[in-house]
C-alpha positions as CSV (number, residue, x, y, z in Angstrom):
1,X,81.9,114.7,53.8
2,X,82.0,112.1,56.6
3,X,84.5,109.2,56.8
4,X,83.0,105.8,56.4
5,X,83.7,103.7,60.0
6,X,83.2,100.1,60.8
7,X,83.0,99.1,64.2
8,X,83.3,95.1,64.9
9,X,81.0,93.9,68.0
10,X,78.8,96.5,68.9
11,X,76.8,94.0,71.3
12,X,79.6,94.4,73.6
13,X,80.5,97.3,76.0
14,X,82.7,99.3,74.1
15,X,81.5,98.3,70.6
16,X,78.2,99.7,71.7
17,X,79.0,103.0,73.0
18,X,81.6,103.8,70.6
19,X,78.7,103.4,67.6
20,X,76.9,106.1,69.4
21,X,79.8,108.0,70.5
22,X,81.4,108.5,66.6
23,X,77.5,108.1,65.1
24,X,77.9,111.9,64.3
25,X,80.7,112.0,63.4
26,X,81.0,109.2,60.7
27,X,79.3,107.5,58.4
28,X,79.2,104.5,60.9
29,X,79.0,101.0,60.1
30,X,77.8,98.2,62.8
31,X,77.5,94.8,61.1
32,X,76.0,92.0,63.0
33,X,76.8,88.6,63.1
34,X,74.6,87.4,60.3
35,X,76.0,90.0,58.2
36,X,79.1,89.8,59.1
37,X,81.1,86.9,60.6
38,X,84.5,87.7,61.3
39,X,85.4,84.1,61.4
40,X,84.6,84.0,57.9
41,X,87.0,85.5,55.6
42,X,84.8,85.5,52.4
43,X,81.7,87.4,54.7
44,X,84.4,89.9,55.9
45,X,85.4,90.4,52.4
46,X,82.2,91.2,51.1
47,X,81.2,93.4,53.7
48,X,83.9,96.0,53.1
49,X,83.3,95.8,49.8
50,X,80.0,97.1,50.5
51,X,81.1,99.1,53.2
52,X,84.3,100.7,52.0
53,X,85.6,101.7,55.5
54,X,88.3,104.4,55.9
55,X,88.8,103.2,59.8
56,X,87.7,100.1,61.2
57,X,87.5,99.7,64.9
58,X,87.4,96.1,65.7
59,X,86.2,95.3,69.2
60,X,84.3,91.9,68.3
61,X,86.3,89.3,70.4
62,X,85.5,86.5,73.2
63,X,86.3,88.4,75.8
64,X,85.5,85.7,79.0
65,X,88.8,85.1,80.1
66,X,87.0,81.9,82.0
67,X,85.4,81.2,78.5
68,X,88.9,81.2,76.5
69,X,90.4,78.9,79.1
70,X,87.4,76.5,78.6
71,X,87.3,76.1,75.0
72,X,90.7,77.7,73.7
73,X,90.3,76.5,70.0
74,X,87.0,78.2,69.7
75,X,88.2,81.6,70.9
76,X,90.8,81.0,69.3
77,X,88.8,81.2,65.7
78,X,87.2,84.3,66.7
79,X,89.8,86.5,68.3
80,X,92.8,85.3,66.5
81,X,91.3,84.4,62.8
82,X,88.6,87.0,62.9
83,X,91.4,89.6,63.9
84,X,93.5,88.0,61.0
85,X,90.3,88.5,58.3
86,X,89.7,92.0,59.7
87,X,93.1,93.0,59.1
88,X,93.4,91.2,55.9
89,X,90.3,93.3,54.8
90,X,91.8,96.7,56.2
91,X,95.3,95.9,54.1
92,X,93.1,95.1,50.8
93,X,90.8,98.1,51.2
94,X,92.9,100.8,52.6
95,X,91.3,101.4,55.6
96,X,93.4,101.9,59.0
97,X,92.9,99.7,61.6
98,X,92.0,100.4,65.7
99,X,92.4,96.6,67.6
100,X,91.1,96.0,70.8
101,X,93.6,94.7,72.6
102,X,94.0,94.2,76.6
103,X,96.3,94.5,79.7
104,X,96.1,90.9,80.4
105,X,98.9,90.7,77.7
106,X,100.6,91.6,80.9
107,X,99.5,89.0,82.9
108,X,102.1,86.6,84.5
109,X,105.0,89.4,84.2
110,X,107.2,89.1,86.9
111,X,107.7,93.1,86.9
112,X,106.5,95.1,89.8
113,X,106.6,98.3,87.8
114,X,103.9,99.9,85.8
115,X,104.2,97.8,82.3
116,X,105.7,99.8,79.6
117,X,104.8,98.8,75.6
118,X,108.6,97.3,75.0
119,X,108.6,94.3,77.4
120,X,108.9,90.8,76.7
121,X,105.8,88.5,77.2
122,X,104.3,86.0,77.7
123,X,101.3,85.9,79.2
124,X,99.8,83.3,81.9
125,X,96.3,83.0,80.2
126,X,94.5,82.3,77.2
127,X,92.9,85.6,76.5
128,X,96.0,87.3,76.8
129,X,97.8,85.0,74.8
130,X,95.4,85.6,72.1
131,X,95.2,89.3,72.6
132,X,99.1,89.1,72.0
133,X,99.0,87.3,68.9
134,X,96.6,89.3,67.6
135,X,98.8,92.6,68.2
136,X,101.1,90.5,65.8
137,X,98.8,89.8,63.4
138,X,97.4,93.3,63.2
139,X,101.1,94.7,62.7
140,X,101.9,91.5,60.2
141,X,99.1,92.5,57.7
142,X,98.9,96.4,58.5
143,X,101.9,97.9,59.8
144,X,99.6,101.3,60.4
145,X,97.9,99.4,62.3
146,X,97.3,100.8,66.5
147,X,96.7,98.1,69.4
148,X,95.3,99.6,71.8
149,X,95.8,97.8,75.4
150,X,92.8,98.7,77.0
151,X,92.4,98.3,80.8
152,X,89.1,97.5,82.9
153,X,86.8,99.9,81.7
154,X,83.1,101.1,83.5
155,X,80.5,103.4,82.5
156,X,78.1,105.4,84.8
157,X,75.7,105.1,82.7
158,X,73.8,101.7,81.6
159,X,71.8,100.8,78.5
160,X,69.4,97.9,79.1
161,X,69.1,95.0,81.4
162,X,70.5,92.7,78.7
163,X,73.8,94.8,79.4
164,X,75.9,92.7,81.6
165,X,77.2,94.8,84.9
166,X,80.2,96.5,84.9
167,X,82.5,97.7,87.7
168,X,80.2,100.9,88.4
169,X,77.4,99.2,88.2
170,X,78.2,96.8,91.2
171,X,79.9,99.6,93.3
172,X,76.7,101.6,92.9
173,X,74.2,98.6,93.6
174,X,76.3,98.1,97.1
175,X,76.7,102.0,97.8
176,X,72.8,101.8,97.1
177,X,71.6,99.2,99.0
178,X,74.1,98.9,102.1
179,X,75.7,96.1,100.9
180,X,79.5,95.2,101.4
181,X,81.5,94.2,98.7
182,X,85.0,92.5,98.8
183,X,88.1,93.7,96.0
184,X,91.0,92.4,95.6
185,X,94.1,92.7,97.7
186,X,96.4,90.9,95.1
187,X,95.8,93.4,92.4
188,X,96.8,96.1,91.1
189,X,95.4,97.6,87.6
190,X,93.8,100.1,85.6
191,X,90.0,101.0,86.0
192,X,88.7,103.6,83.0
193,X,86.2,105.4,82.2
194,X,84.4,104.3,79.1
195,X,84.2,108.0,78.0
196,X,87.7,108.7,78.0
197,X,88.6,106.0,76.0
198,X,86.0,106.5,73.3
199,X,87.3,110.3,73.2
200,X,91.0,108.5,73.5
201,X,90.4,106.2,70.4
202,X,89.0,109.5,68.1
203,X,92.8,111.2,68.6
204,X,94.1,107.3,68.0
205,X,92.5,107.6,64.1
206,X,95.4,109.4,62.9
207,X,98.3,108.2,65.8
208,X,101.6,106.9,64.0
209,X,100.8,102.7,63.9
210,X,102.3,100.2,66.9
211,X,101.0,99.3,70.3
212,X,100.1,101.5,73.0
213,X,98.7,101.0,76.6
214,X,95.2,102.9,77.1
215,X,93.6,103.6,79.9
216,X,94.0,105.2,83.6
217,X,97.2,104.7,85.5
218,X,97.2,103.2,88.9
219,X,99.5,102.1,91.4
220,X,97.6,100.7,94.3
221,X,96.0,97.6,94.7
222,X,92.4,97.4,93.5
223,X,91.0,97.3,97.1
224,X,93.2,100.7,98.2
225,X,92.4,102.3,95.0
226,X,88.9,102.1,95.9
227,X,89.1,102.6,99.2
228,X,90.8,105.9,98.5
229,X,88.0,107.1,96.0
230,X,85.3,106.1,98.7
231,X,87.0,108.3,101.1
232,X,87.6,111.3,98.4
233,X,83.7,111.0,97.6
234,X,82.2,110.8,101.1
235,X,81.0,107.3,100.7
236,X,81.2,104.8,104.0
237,X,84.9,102.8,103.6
238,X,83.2,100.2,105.3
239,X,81.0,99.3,102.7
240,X,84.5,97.6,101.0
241,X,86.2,94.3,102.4
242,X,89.6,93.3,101.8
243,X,89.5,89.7,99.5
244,X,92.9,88.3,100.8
245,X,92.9,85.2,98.7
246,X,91.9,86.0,95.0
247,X,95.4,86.3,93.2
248,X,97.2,85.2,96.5
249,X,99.2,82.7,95.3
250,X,100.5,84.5,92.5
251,X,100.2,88.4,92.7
252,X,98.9,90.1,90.3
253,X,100.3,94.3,88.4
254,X,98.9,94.2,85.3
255,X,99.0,98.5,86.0
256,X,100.3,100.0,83.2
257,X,102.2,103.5,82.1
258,X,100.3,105.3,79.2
259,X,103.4,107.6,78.2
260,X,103.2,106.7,74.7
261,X,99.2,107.3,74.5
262,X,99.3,110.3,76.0
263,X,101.9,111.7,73.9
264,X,99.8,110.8,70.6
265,X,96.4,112.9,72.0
266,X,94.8,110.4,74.5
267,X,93.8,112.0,78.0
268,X,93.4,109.8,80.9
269,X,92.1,110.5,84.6
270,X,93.6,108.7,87.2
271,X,92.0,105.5,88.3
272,X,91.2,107.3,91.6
273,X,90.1,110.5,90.4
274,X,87.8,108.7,87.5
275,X,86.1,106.7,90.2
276,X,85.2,109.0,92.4
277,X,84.0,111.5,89.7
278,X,81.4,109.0,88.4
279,X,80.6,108.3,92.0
280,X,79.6,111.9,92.7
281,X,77.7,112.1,89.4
């Protein structure tokens, strides 16, 4: 008999794929807004009770880092007192609880290194701040509870032009039409693909509760890690331009080391390797 799984904003990116990803293999439930508003703790409440979830996967967040920054106590009511509802619910009901969290809790570290799950901080924007908080809040109310710090995540395929772009999908569009584009010199993360993390997050169902980084490791700079997986796939370098100035002032390595996931059944291409797999596809 099939597990009964609720998966929070599946308008979004991830939220969307991973209600076709585990459709077949759960009883899946994707409430929308109207009939569910994670904001609200009395709708949250009366949507498990009708849904009676075994694992909720809860990817509904304001996810604009440029939005956050602009109105911080409205994000603030979605990501960090929808988060708190959701987990609230999960505790009440049983059900174990997958949060969306993201590398940009790392933003503003000072280390150079690839970020490991036990440092300190205290990050230099909204979103992450947020994210943070709600790693807390997730452990606070379910201490089974997994975070998982996702990374920049594409998708070579696309579902719709209401689908905002994604990485892939402005690589391909300039590999397509000629066009240059410029990444980051100042920059060094992840870059996944989508599929791997959905297949990730099934092994993540059962992991041991706490916070885990998720995603591809990477240790170059965004514009060398693409460079090198243009080269590795054939495709003109010359198409990419260096951007000198985004992140200039303050350098940013928000690259982190996915030990920990790894060791609990997640299985992760390198950022290099994933790019220039979807690029040959």
């Amino acid at each position: 008999m099939k597990a009964n799984l609720l998966i929070t904003g599946t308008s979004g990116f991830l939220g969307h794929r991973a209600a076709i990803y585990f459709g077949e293999k759960f009883n899946v439930f994707t409430p929308s807004h109207a009939e569910m508003d994670i904001a609200d703790a009395d709708s949250v409440t009366a949507y498990f009770q009708n849904a009676q979830p075994k694992f909720v996967l809860h990817c509904a967040a304001v996810s604009d880092v440029g939005q956050c920054e602009k109105e911080p106590e409205r994000s603030y009511e979605i990501n960090v007192g929808g988060t708190r509802n959701i987990a609230r619910a999960c505790r009440d009901f049983g059900a174990k609880l997958i949060f969306c969290s993201s590398d940009q809790v790392y933003f503003g570290s000072s280390e150079t290194a690839a970020h490991v799950e036990t440092e300190v901080l205290s990050p230099a924007n909204v979103y992450g701040r947020q994210k943070l908080e709600c790693e807390a809040v997730c452990h606070e109310y379910c201490p089974d509870s997994v975070s998982l710090r996702l990374t920049w995540m594409y998708d070579k395929a696309h579902f719709g032009a209401s689908e905002h772009g994604d990485f892939m999908t402005t690589v391909r569009a300039a590999i397509d039409s000629g066009r240059a584009i410029s990444m980051p010199v100042h920059d060094t993360r992840g870059i996944t693909d989508v599929n791997e993390v959905l297949r990730g997050i099934e092994a993540m169902l059962i992991a041991d509760g706490g916070v885990y980084n998720f995603g591809a490791e990477n240790n170059l700079c965004t514009y060398e890690a693409i460079r090198a997986a243009f080269k590795m796939a054939g495709i003109d370098e010359n198409l990419l331009i260096p951007d000198n100035e985004k992140f200039a002032q303050k350098p940013r390595n928000i690259a982190m080391n996915t030990t920990k996931a790894t060791a609990s059944g997640a299985v992760f291409s390198s950022t290099i390797d994933g790019i220039v797999r979807a690029l040959q596809l």
